[in-house]
Jmol script that loads the backbone (N, CA, C; Angstrom):
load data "model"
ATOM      1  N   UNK A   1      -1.925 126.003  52.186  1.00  0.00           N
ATOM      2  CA  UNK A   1      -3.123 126.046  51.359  1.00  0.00           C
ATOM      3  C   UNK A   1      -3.138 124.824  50.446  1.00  0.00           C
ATOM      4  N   UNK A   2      -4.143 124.136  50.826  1.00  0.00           N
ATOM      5  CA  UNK A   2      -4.093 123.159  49.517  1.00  0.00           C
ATOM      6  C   UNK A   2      -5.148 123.198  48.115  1.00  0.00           C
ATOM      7  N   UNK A   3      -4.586 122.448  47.249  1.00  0.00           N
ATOM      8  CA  UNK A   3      -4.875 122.655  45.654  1.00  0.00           C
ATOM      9  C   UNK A   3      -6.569 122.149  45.485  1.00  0.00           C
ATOM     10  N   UNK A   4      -7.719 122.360  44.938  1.00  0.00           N
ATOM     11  CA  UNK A   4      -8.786 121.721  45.084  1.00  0.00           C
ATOM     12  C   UNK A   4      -8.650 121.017  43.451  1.00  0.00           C
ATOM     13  N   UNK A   5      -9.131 119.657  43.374  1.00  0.00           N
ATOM     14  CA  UNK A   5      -8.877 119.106  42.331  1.00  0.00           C
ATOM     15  C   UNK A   5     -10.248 118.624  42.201  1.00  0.00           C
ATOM     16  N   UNK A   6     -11.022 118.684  41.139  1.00  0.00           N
ATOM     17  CA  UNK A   6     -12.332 117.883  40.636  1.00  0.00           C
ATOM     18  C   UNK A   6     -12.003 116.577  39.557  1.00  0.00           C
ATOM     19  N   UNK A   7     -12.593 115.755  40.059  1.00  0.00           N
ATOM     20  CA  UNK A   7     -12.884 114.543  39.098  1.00  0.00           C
ATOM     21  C   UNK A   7     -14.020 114.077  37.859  1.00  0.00           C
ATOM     22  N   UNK A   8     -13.877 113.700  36.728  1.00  0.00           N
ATOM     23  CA  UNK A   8     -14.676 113.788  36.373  1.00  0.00           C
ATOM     24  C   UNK A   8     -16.662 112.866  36.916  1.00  0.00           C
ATOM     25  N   UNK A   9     -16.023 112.624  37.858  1.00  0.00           N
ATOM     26  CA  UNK A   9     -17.370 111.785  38.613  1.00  0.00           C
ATOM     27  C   UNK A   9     -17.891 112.954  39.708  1.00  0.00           C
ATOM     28  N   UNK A  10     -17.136 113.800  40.202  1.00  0.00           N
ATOM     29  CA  UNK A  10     -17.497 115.018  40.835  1.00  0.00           C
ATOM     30  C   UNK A  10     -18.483 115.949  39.682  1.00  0.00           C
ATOM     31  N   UNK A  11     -18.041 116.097  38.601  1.00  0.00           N
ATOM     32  CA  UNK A  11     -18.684 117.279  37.818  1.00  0.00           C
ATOM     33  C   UNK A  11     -19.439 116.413  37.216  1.00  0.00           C
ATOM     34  N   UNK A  12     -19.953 115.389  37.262  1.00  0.00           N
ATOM     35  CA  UNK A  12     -20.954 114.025  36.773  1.00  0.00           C
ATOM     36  C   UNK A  12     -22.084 114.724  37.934  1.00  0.00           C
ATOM     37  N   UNK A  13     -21.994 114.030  39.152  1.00  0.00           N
ATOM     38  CA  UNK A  13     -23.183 114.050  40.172  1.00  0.00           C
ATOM     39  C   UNK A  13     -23.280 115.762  40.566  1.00  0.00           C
ATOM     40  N   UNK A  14     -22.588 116.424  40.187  1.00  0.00           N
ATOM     41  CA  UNK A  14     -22.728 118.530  40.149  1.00  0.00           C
ATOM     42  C   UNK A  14     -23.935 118.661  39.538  1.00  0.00           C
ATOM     43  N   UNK A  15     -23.665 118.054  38.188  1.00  0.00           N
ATOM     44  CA  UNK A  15     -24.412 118.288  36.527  1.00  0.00           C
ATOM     45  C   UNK A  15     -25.978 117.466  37.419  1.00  0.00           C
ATOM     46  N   UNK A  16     -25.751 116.667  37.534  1.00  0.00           N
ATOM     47  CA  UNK A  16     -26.757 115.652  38.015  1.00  0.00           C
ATOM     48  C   UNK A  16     -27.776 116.505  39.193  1.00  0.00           C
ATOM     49  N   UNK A  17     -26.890 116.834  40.632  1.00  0.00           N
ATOM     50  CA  UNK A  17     -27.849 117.389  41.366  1.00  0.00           C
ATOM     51  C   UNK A  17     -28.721 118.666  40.463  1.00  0.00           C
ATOM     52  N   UNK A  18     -27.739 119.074  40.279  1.00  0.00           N
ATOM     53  CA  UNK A  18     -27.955 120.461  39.158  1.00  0.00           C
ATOM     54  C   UNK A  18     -29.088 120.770  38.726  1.00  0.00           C
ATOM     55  N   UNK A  19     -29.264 119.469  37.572  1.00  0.00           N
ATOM     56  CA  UNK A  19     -30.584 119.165  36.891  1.00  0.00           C
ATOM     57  C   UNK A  19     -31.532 119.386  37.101  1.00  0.00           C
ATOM     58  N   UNK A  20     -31.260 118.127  38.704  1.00  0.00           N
ATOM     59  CA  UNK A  20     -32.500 117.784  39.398  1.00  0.00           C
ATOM     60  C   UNK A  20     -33.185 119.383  39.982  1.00  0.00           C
ATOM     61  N   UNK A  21     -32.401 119.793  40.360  1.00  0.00           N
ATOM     62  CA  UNK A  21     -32.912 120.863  41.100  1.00  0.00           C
ATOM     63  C   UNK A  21     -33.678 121.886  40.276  1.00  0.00           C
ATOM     64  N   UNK A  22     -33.699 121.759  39.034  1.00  0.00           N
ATOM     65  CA  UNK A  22     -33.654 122.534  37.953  1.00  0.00           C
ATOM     66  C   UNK A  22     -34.656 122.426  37.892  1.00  0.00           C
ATOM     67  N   UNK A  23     -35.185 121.065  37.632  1.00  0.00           N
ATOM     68  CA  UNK A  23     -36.660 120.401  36.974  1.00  0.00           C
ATOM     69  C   UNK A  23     -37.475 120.106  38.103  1.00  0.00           C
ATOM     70  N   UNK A  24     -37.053 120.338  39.117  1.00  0.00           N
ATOM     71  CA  UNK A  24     -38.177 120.505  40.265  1.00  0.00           C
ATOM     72  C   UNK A  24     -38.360 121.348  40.915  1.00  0.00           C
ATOM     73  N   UNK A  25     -37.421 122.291  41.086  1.00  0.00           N
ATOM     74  CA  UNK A  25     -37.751 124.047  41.430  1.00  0.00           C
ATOM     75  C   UNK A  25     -37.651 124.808  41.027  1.00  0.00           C
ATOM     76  N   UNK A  26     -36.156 124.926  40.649  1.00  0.00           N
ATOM     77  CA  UNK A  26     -36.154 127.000  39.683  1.00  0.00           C
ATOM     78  C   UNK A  26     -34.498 126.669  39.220  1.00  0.00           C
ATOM     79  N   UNK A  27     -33.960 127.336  37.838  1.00  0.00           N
ATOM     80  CA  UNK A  27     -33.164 127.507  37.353  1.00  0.00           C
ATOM     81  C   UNK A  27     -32.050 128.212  38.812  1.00  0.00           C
ATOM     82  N   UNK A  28     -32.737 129.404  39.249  1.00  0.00           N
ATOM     83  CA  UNK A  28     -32.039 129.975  40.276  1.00  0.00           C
ATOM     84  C   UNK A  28     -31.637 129.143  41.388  1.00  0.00           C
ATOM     85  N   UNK A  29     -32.265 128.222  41.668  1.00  0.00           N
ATOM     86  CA  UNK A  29     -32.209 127.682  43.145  1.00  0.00           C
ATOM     87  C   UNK A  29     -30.806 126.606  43.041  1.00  0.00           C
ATOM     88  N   UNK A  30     -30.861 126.139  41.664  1.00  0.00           N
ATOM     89  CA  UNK A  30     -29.859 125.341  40.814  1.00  0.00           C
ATOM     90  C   UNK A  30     -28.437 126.356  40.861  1.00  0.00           C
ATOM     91  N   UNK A  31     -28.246 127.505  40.389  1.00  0.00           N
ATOM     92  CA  UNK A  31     -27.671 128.547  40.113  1.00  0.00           C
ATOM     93  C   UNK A  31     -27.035 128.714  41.979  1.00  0.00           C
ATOM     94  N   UNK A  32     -27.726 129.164  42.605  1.00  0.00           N
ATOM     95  CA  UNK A  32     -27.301 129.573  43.822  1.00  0.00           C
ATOM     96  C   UNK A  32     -26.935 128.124  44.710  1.00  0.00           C
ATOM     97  N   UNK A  33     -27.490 126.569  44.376  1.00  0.00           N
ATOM     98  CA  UNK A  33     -26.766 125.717  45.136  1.00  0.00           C
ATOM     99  C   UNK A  33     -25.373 125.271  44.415  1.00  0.00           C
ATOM    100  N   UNK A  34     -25.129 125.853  43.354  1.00  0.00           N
ATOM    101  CA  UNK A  34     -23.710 125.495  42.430  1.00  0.00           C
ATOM    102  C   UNK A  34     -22.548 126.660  43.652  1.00  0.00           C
ATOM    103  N   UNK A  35     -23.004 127.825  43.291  1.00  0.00           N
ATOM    104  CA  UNK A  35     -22.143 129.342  43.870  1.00  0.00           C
ATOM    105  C   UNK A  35     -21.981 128.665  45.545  1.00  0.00           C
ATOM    106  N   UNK A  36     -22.835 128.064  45.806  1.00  0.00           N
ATOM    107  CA  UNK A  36     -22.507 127.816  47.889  1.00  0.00           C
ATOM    108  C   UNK A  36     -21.936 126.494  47.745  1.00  0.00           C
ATOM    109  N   UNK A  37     -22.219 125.581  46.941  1.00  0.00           N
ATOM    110  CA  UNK A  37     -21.049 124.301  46.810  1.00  0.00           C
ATOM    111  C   UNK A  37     -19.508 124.688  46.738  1.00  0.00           C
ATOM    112  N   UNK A  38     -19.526 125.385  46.055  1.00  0.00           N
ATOM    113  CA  UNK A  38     -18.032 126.239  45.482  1.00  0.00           C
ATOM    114  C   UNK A  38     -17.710 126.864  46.404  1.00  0.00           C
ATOM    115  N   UNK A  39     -18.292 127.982  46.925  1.00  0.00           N
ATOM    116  CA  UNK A  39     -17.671 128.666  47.908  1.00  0.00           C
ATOM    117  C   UNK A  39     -17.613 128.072  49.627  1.00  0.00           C
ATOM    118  N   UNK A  40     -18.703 126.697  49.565  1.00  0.00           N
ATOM    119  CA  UNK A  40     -18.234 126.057  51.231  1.00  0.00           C
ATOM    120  C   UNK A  40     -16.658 125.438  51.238  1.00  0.00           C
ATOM    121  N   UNK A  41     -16.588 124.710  49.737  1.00  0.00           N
ATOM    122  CA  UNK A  41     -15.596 123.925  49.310  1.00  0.00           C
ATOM    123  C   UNK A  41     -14.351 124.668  49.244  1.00  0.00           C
ATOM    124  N   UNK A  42     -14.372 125.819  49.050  1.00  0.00           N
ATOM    125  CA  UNK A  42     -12.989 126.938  49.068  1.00  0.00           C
ATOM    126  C   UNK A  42     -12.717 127.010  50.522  1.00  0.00           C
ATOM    127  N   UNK A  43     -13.727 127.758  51.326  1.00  0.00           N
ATOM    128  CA  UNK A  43     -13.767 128.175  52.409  1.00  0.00           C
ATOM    129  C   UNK A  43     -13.663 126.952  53.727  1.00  0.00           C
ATOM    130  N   UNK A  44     -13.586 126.025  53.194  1.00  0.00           N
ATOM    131  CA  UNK A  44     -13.861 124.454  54.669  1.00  0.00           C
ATOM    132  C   UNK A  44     -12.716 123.443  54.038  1.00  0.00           C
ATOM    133  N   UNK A  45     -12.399 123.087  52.900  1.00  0.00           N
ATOM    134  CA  UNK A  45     -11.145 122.009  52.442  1.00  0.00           C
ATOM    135  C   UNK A  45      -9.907 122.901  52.231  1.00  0.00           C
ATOM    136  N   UNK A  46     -10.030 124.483  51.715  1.00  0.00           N
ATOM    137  CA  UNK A  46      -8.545 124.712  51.063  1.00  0.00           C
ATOM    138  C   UNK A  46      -7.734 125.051  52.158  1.00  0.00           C
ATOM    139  N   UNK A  47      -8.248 125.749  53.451  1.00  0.00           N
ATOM    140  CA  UNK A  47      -7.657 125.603  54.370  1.00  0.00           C
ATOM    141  C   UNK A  47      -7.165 124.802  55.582  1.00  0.00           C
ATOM    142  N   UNK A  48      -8.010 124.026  55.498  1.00  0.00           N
ATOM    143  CA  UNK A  48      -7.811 122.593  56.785  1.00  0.00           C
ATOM    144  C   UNK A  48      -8.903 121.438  56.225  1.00  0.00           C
ATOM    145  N   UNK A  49      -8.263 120.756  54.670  1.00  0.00           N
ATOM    146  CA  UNK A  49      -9.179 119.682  54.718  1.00  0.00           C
ATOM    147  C   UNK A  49      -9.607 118.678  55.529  1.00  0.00           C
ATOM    148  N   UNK A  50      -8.562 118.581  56.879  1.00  0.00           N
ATOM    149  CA  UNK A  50      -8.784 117.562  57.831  1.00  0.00           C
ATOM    150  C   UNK A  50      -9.752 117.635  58.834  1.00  0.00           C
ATOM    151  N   UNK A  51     -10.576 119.202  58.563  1.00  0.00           N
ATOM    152  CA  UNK A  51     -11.788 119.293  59.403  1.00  0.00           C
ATOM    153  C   UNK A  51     -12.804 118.337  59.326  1.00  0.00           C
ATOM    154  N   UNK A  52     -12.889 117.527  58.362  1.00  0.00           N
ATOM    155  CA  UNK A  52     -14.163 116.900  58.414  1.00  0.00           C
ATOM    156  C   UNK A  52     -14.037 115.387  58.451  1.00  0.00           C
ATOM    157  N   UNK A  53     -14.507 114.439  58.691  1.00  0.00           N
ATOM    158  CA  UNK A  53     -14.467 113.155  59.105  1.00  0.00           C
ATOM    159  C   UNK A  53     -14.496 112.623  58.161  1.00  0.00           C
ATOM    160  N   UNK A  54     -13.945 110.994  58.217  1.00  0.00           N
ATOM    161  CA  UNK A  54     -14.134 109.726  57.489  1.00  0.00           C
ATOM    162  C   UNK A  54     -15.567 109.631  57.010  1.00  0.00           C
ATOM    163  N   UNK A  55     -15.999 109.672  56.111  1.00  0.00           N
ATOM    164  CA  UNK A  55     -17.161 109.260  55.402  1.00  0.00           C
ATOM    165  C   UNK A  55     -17.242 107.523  56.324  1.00  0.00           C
ATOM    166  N   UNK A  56     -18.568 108.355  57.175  1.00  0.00           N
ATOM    167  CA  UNK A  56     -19.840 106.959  57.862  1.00  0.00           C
ATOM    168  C   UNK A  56     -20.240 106.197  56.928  1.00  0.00           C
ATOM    169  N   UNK A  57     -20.581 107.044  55.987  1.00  0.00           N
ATOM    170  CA  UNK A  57     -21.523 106.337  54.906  1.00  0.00           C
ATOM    171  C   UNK A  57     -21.026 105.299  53.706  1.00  0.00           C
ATOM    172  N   UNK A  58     -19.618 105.914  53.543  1.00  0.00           N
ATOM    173  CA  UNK A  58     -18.739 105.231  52.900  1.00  0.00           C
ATOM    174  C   UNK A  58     -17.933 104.007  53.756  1.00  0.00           C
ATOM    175  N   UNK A  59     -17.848 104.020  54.787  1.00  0.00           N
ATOM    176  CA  UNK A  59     -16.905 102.977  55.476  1.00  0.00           C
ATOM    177  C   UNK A  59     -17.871 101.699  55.349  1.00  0.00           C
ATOM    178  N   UNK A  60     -19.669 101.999  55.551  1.00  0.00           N
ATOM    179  CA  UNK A  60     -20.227 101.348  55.471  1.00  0.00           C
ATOM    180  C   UNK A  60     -20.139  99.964  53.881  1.00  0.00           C
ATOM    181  N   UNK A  61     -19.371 100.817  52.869  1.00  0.00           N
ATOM    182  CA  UNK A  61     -19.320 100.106  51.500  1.00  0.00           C
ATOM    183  C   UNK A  61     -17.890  99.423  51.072  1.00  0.00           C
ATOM    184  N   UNK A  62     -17.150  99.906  52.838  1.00  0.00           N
ATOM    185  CA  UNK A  62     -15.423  99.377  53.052  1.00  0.00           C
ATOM    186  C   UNK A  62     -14.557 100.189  51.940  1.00  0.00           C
ATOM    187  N   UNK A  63     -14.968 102.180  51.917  1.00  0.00           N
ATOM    188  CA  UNK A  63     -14.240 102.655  51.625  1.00  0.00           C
ATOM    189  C   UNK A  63     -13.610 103.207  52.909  1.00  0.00           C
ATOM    190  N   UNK A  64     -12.652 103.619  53.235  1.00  0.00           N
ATOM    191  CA  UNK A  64     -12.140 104.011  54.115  1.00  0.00           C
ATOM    192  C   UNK A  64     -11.399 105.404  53.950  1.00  0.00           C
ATOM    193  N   UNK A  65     -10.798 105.662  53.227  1.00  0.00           N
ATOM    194  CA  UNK A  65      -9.717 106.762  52.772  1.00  0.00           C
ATOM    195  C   UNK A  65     -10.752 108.068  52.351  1.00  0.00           C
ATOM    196  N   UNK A  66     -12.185 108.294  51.983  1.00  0.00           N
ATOM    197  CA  UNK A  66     -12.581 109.025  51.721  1.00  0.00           C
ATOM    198  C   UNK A  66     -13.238 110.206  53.154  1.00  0.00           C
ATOM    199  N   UNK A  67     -13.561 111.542  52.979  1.00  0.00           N
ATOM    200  CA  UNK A  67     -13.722 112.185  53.869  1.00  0.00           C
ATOM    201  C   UNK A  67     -15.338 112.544  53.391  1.00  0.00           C
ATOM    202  N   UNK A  68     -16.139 113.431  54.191  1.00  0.00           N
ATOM    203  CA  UNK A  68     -17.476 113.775  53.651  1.00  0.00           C
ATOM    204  C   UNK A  68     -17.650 115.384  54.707  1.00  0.00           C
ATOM    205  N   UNK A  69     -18.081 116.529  54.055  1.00  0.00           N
ATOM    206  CA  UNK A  69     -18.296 117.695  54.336  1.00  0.00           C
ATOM    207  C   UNK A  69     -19.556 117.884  54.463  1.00  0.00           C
ATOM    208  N   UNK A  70     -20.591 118.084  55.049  1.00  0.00           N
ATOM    209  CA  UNK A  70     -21.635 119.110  54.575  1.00  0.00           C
ATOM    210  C   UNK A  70     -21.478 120.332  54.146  1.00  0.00           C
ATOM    211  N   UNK A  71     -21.395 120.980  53.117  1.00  0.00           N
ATOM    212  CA  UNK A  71     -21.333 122.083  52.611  1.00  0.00           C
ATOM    213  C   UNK A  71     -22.634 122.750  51.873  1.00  0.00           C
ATOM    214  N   UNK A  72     -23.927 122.972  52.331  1.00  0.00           N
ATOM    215  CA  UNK A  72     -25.025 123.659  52.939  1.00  0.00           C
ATOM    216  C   UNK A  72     -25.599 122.483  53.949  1.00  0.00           C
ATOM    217  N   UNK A  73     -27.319 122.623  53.424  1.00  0.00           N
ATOM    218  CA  UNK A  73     -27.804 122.097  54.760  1.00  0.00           C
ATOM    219  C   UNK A  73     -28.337 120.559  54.119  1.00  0.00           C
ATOM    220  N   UNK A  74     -28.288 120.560  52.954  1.00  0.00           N
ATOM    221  CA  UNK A  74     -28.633 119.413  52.130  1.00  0.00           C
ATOM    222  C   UNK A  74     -27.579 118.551  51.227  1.00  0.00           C
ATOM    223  N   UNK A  75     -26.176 119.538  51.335  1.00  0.00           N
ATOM    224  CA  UNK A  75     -25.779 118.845  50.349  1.00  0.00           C
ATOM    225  C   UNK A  75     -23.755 118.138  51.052  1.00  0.00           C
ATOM    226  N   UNK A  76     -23.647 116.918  50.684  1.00  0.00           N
ATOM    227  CA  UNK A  76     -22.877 116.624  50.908  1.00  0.00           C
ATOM    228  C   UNK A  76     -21.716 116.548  49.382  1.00  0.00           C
ATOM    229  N   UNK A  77     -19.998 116.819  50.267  1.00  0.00           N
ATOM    230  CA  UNK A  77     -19.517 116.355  49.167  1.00  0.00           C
ATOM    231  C   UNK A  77     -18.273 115.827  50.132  1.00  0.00           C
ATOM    232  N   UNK A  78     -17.740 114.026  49.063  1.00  0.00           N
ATOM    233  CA  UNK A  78     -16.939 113.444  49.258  1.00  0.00           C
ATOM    234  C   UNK A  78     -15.957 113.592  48.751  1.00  0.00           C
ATOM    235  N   UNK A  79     -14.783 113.839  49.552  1.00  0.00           N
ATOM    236  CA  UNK A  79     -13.408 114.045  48.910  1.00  0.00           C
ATOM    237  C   UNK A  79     -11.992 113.087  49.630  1.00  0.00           C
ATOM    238  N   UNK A  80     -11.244 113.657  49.107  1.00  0.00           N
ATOM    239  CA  UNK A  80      -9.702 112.555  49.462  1.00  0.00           C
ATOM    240  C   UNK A  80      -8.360 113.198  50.054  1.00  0.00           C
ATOM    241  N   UNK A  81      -7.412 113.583  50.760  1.00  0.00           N
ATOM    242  CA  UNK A  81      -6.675 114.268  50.667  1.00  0.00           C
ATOM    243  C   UNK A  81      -5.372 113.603  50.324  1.00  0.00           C
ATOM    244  N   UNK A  82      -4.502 114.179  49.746  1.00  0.00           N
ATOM    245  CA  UNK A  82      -3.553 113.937  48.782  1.00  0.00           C
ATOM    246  C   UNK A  82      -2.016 115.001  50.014  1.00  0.00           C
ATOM    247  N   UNK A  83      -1.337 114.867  51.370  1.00  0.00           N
ATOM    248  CA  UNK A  83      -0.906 115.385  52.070  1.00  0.00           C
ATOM    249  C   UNK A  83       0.137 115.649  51.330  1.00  0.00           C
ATOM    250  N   UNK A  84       0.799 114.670  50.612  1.00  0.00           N
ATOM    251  CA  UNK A  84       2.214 114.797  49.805  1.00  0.00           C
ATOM    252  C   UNK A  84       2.322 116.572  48.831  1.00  0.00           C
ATOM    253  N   UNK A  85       0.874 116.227  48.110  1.00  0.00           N
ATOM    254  CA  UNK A  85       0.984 117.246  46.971  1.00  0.00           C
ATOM    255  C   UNK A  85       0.043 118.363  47.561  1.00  0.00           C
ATOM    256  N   UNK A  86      -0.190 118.154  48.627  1.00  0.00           N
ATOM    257  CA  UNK A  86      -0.849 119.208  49.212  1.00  0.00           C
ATOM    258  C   UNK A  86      -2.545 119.633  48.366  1.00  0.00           C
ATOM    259  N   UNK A  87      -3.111 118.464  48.284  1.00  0.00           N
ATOM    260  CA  UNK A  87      -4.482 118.228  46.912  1.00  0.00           C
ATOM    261  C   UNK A  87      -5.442 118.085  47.632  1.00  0.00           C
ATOM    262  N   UNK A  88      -6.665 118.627  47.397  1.00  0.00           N
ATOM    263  CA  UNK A  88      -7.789 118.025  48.134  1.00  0.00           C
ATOM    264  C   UNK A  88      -8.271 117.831  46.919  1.00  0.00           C
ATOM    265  N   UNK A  89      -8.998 116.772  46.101  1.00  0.00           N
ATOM    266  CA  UNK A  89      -9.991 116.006  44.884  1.00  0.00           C
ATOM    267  C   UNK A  89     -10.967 115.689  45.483  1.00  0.00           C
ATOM    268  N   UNK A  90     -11.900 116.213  45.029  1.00  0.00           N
ATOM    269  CA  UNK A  90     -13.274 116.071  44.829  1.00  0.00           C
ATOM    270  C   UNK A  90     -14.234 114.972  43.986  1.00  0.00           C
ATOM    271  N   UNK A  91     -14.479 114.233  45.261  1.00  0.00           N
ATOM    272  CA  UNK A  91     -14.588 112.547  44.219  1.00  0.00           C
ATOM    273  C   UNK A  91     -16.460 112.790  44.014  1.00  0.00           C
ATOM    274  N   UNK A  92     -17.571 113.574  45.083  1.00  0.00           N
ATOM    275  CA  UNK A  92     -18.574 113.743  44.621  1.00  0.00           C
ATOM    276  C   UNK A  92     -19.242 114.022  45.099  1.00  0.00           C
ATOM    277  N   UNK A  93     -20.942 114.321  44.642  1.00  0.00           N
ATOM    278  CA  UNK A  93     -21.745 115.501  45.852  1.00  0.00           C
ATOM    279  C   UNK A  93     -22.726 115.043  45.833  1.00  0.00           C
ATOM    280  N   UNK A  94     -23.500 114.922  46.817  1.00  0.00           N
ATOM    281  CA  UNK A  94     -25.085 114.264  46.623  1.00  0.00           C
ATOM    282  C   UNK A  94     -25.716 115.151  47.540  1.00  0.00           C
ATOM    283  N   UNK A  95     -27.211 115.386  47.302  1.00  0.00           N
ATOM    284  CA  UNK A  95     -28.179 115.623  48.432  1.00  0.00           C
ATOM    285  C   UNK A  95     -28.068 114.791  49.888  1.00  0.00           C
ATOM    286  N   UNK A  96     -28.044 114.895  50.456  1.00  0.00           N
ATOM    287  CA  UNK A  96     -27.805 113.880  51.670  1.00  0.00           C
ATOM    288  C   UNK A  96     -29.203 112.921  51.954  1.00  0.00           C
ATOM    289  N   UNK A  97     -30.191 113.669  51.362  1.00  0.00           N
ATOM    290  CA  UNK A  97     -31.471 112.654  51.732  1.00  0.00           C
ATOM    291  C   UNK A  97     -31.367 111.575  50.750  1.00  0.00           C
ATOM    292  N   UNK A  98     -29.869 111.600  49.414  1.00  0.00           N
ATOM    293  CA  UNK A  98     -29.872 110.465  48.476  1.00  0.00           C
ATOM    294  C   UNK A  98     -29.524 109.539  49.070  1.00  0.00           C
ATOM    295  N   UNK A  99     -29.317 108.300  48.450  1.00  0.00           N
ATOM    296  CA  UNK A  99     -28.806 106.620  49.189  1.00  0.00           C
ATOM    297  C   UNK A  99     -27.471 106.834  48.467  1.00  0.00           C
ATOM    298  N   UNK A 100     -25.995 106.688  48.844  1.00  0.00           N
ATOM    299  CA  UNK A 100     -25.101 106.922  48.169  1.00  0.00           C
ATOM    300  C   UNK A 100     -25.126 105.659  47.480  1.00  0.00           C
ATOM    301  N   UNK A 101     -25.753 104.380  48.025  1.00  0.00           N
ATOM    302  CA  UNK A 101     -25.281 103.157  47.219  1.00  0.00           C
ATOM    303  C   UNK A 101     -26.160 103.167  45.702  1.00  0.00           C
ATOM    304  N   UNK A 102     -26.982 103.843  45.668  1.00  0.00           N
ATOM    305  CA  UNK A 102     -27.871 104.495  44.345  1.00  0.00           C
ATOM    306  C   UNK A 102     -27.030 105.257  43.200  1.00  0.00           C
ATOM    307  N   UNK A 103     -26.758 106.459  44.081  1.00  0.00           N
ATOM    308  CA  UNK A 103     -25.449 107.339  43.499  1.00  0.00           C
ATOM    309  C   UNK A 103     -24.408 106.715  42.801  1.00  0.00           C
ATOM    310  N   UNK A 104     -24.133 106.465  43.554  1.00  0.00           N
ATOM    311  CA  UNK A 104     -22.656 105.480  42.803  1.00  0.00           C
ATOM    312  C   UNK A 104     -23.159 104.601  41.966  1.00  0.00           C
ATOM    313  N   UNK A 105     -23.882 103.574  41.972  1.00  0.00           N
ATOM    314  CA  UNK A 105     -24.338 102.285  40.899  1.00  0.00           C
ATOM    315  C   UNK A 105     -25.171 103.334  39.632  1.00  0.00           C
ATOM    316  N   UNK A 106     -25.206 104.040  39.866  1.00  0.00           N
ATOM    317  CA  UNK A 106     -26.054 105.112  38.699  1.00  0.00           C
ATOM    318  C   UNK A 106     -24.830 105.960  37.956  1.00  0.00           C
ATOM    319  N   UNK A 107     -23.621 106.399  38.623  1.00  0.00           N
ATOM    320  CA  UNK A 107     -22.503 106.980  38.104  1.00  0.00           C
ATOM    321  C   UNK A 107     -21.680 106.337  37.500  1.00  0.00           C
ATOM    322  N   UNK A 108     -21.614 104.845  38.102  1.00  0.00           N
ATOM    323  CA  UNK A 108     -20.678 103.597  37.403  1.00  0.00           C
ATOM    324  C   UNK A 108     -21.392 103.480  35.968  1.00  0.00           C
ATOM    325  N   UNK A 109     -22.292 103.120  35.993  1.00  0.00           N
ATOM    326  CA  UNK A 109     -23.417 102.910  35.074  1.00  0.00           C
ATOM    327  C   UNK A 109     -23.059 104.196  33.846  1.00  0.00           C
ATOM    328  N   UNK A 110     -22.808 105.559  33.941  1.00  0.00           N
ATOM    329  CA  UNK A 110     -22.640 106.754  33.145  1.00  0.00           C
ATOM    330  C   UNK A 110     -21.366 106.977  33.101  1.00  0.00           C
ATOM    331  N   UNK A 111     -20.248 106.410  33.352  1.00  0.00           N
ATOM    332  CA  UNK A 111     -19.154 106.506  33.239  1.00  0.00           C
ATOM    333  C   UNK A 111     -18.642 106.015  32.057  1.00  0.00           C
TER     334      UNK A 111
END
end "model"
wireframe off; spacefill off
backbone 0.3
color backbone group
């Protein structure tokens, strides 16, 4: 079983989708995509984080080491695995219809 670790740039773009979702549909819809982030992320990394592939999207920016899940039908999250300490960290989550190179230059920017 491995450890799930959040970063503070993970609970940055959470807060962020969060918002968004907030101020353009319903407190609830915000509420229930937090509870299925959490529970894909228990249920798909703590047991075999190696299910999911090298982040496409990231190799494209010459990260390499990062992985990417879909965990619903909109939302992606990027993480790292740590084999030594047995860690999966949670580096961050976007809508998938976002541009990650947006994401990131907007998180650097709030950091």
């Amino acid at each position: 079983m491995y450890k799930i670790v959040t970063t503070p740039v993970f609970k940055l773009c959470l807060n962020r989708l969060l918002h968004f979702l907030k101020s353009k549909y319903s407190a609830q819809l915000a509420t229930d995509t937090k509870e299925q982030i959490k529970k894909a992320i228990i249920q798909k990394l703590s047991e075999n984080p190696f299910v999911a592939p090298i982040s496409e999207r990231l190799i494209d920016l010459g990260i390499t080491e990062y992985r990417q899940v879909m965990v619903d039908e909109q939302n992606i999250v990027f993480y790292r695995i740590d084999e030594d300490q047995k860690e999966v960290t949670l580096l961050a989550v976007m809508d998938s219809r976002q541009s990650i190179q947006k994401l990131l230059s907007e998180v650097v920017l709030l950091v």
